[in-house]
C-alpha positions as MATLAB code, in Angstrom:
seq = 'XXXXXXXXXXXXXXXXXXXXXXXXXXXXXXXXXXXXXXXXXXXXXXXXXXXXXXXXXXXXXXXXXXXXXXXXXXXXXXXXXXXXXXXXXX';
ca = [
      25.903   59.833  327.695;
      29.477   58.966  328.839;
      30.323   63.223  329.288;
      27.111   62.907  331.641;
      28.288   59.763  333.355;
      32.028   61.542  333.276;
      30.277   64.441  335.491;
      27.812   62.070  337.588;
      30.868   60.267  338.922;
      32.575   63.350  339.756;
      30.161   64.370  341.579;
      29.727   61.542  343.639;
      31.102   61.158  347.585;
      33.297   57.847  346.470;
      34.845   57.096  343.067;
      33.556   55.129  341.055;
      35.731   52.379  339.471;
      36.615   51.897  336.103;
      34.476   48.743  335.355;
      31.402   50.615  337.348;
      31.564   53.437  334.648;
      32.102   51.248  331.791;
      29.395   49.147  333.072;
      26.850   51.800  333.844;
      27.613   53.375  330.599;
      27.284   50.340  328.233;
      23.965   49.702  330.198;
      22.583   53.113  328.564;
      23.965   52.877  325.645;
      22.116   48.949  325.488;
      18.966   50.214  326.660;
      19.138   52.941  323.421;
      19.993   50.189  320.845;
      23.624   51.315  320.296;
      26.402   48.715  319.919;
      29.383   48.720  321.990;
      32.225   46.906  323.365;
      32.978   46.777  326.822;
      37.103   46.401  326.950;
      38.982   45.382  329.721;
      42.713   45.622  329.453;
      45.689   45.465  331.637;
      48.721   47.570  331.135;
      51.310   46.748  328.281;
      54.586   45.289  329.554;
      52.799   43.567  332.705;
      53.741   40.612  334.380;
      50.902   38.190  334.567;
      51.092   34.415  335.125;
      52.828   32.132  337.620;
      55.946   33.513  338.760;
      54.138   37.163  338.860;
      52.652   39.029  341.874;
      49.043   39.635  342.302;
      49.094   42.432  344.832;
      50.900   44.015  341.447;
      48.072   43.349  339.619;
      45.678   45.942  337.801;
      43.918   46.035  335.189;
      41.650   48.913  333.332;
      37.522   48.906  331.385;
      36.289   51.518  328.637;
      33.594   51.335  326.391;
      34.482   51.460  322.806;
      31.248   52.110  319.448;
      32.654   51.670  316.159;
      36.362   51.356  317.334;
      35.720   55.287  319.085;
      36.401   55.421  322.803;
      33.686   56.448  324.480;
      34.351   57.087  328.255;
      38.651   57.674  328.132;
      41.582   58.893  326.356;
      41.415   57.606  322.523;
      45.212   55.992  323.017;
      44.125   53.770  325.893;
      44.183   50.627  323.774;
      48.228   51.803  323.431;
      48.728   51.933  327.091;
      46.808   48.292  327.755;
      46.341   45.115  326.379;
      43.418   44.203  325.617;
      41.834   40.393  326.571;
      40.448   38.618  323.827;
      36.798   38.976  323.500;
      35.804   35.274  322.204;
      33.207   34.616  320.060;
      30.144   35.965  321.841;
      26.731   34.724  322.330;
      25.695   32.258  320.016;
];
């Protein structure tokens, strides 16, 4: 699903973003009963807070099953940090 999404947004006339992907590929993978995580990260070493500047700012999504990245490079979790995910629905 996420080498088919991969081509699909190749193919498109505008590029999708990062969280659209993620997002459009965690909805399949929902809709087929497989668990995922949707991780949003920004990159290690950034400035964030008061003090830092938001037209700086970025920030990066994947989908991860059983720890595997799904739809990127398997070292982006080394390249971003990751925001804590909480403790989900209840």
């Amino acid at each position: 699903m996420a080498y088919v999404l991969a081509v699909s947004a190749r193919l498109c006339p505008w590029k999708p973003l990062c969280l659209t992907r993620s997002l459009a590929l965690a909805r399949l993978l929902k809709k087929r009963g497989v668990s995922f995580v949707v991780r949003i990260g920004i990159p290690r070493g950034a400035a964030v807070g008061p003090g830092s500047d938001p037209a700086g700012f970025s920030a990066h999504a994947w989908v991860e099953h059983d720890g595997i990245v799904l739809n990127d490079h398997q070292d982006v979790a080394t390249r971003f940090s990751t925001f804590d995910t909480g403790p989900g629905p209840a």
